[in-house]
VOLO-700657 format. One record per residue (C-alpha): x, y, z; chain; residue in one letter. Coordinates in nm, 4 decimals. Each point is the difference from the previous one (the first is absolute). Layout:
{{X; Y; Z}; "A"; "A"}
...
//
This chain:
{{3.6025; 6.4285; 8.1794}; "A"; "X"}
{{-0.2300; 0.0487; -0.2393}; "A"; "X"}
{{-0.2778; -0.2312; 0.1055}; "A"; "X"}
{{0.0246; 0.2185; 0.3295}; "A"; "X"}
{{0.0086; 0.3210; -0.1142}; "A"; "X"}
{{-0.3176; 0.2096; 0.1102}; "A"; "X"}
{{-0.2234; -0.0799; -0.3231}; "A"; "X"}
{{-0.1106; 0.4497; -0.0072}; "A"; "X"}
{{0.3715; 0.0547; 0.0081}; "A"; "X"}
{{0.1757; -0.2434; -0.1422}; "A"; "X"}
{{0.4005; 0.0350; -0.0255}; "A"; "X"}
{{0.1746; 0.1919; -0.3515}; "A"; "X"}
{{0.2833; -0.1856; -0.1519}; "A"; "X"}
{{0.2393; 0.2175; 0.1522}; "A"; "X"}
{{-0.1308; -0.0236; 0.3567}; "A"; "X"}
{{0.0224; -0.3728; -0.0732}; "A"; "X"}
{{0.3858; 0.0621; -0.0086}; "A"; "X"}
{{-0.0085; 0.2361; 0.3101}; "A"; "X"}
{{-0.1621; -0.2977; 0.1552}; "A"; "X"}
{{0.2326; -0.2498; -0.1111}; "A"; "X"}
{{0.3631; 0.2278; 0.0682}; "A"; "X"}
{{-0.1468; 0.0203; 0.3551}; "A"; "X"}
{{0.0698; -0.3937; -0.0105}; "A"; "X"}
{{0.3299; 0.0377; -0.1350}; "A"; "X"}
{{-0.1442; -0.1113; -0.3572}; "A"; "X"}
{{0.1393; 0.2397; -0.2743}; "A"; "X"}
{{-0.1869; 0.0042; -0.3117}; "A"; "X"}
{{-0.0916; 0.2599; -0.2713}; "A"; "X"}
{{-0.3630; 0.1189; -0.0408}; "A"; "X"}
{{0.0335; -0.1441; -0.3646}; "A"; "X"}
{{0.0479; -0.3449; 0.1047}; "A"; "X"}
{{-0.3122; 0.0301; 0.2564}; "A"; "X"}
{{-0.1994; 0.1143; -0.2682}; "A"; "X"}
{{0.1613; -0.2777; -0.2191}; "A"; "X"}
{{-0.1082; -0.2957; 0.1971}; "A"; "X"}
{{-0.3389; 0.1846; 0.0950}; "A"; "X"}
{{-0.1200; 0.0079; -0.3683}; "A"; "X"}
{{0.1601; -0.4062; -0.0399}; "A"; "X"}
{{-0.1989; -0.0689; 0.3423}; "A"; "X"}
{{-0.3185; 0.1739; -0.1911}; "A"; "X"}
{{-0.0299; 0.2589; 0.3332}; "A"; "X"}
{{-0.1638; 0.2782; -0.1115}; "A"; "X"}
{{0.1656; 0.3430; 0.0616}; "A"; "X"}
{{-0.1254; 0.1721; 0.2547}; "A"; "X"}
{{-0.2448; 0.1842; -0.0992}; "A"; "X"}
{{-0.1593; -0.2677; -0.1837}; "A"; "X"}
{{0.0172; -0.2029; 0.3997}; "A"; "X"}
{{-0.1257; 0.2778; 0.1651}; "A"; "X"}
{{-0.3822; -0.0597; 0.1413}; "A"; "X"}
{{-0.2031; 0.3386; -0.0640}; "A"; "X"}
//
């Protein structure tokens, strides 16, 4: 999803989880921001292209 996301948007940690409910995948913001820091994916801000 993230590799996808438009790069002057890019997707907050809890519209990751909107995202992924819509697929019937329930998970807690903390655990997307969990495995985004153990991925090293920078938060959003820091991937958004100015």
């Amino acid at each position: 999803m993230i590799a996808k996301e438009n790069p002057a948007k890019p997707y907050s940690d809890q519209k990751l989880v909107e995202l992924l409910a819509a697929e019937t995948i329930q998970v807690s913001r903390r655990a997307i921001a969990k495995y985004r820091q153990e991925l090293s994916i920078p938060s959003s801000t820091d991937r958004k292209i100015k």
